[in-house]
N, C-alpha and C positions, 0 to 999 in steps of 0.2 A: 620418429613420430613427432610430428607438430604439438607442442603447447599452447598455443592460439586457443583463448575462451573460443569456446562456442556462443553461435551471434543466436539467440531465440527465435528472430524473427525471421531467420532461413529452417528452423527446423519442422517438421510438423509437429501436432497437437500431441502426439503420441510419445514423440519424442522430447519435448518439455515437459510432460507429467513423467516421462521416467529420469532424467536429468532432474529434474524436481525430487524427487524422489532419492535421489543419490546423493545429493548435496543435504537435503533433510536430515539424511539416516548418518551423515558426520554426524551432523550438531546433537542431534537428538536419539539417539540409537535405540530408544522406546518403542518408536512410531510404528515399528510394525504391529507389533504385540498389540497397541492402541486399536491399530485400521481394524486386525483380527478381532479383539475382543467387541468396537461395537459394530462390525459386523454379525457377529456369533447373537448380542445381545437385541438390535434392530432385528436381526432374520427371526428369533424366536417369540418376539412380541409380533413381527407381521405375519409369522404362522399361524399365533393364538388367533391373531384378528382373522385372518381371510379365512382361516375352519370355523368360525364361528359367524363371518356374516354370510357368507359363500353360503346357496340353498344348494340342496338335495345334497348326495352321497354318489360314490361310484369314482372312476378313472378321471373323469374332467377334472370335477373338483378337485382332485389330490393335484393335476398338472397345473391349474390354473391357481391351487394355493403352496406350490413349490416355486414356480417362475414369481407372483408377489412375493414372497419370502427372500429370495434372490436381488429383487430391483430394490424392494426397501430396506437389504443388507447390505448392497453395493452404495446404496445413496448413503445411508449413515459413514460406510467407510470412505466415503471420500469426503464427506464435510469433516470429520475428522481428519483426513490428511491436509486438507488446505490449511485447517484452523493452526495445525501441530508444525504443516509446512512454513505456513508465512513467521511463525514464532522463530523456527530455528533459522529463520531469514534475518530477522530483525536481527536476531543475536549474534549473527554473523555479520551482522551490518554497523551496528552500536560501535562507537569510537572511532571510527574509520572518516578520516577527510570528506568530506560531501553526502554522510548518511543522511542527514533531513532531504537532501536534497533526491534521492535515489526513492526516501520510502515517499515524499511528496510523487512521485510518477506512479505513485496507485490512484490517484486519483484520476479520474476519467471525464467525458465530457462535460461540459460545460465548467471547466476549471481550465486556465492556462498557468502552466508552472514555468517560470524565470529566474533559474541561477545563477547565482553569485549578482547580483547588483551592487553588492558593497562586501568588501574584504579589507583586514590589515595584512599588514606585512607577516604576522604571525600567523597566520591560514586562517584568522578566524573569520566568518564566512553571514551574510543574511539573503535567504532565499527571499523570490518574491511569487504571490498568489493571487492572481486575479479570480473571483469567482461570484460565488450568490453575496459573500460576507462584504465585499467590495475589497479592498487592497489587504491583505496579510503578510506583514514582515515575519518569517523565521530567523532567527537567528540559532547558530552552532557554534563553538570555541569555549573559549573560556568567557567565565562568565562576567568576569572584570571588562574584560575588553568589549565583549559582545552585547553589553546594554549602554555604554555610549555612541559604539557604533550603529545599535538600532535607532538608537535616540536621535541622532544625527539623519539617519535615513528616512526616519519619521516626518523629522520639520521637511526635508528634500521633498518629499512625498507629497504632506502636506500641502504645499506650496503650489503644485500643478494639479492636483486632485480636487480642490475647490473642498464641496460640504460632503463628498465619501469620504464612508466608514476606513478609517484605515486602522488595524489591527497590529498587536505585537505578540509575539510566540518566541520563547526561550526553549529552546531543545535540551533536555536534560533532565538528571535522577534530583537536582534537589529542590527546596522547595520554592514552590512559584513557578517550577519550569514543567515541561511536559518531555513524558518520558518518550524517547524516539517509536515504540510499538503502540502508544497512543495519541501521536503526531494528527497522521490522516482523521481520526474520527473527531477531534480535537480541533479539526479547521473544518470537519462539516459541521459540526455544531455552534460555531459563532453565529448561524443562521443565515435568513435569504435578507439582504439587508438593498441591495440593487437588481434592477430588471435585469435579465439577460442582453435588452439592447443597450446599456449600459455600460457595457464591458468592453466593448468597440470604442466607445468613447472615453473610457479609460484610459485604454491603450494608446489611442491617440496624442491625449495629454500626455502619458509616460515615455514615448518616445523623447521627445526633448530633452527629457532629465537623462535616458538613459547612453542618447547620443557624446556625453560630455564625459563619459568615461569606459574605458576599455573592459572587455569579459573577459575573467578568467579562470580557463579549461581546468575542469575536475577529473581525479583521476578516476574510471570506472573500473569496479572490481569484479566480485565473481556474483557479486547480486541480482543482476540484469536476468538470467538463465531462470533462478529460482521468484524472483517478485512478477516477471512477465509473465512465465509459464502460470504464477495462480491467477492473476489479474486476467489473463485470456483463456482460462481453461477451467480451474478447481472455483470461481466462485459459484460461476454458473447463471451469473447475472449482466 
């Protein structure tokens, strides 16, 4: 039998919430008991609710406030499994070569994500973020190494970017830095800082800087299966 990850993007929807769900129930082996309990919890507050706005008495009513009991017991147990999913993702993800860069690909459109634009010879690594904020440097490694080398990327950056906003982000637990599970909401909130047709024009400019030096390949692990399957299925948005 083959070891070869599964590729996400060849499976169905069905089949990433359940591989979602497998790899969850490693890290986390709560999660059912979780889905269950506010299913059980959801389903018995949407009972109270629909017997109580639901008019009249008799067979409808009971079918029609058994099926709401049901959708808003199945809704609460799956915003619960993404919420519990994407945690024992990250945590599966934390310390590993190229994680900024793996939980950076939740983020969706109108965001382009660019890996590794600058690394040392020690793997320490700074992603790059084009979006609403204008340009964001990540940086992961150590922390010695990885804030001269943003600093460095910065002036680079700098230099062809004109008067855009360009941004720094240190990936990590200590202080100053951002914890890798609060990354992505961390780089939505630096705010909308350029136009969308702005970001074309970025781009533009960042070619040159980016032509003078080679890319280099990160290794991908087992996150892909469980961060795409909720990005495309469990947020629901």
């Amino acid at each position: 039998m083959s070891n070869t990850p599964l590729d996400p993007s060849k499976m169905s929807r069905r089949r990433q919430v359940i591989e979602t769900y497998k790899m969850s129930r490693k890290a986390d082996p709560a999660i059912l008991w979780w889905m269950l309990g506010s299913f059980a919890v959801a389903g018995f507050a949407g009972f109270a609710l629909f017997h109580w706005v639901l008019p009249g008495e008799g067979t409808i009513k009971l079918v029609l406030t058994i099926i709401g009991t049901i959708l808003i017991g199945l809704l609460a147990m799956m915003i619960v499994f993404g919420r519990r999913a994407q945690r024992a993702a990250f945590n599966q993800l934390e310390g590993q070569l190229g994680a900024a860069a793996r939980a950076l690909s939740m983020l969706r459109r109108g965001w382009i994500v660019e890996e590794v634009v600058g690394f040392t010879k020690q793997q320490d690594m700074v992603h790059r973020v084009i979006g609403p904020p204008g340009v964001v440097l990540i940086g992961e490694g150590n922390p010695s190494r990885v804030r001269p080398l943003l600093a460095s990327e910065r002036r680079k950056h700098e230099r062809v970017v004109g008067d855009y906003p360009v941004h720094e982000v240190i990936v990590g637990r200590e202080e100053g830095q951002v914890p890798l599970p609060k990354l992505v909401k961390h780089v939505r909130k630096l705010g909308k800082q350029i136009k969308p047709a702005d970001v074309t024009e970025l781009r533009q400019r960042l070619r040159a800087l980016d032509a003078q030096r080679p890319k280099v390949p990160i290794p991908r692990g087992p996150v892909p299966t469980s961060m795409k399957g909720q990005r495309g299925n469990l947020r629901g948005r």
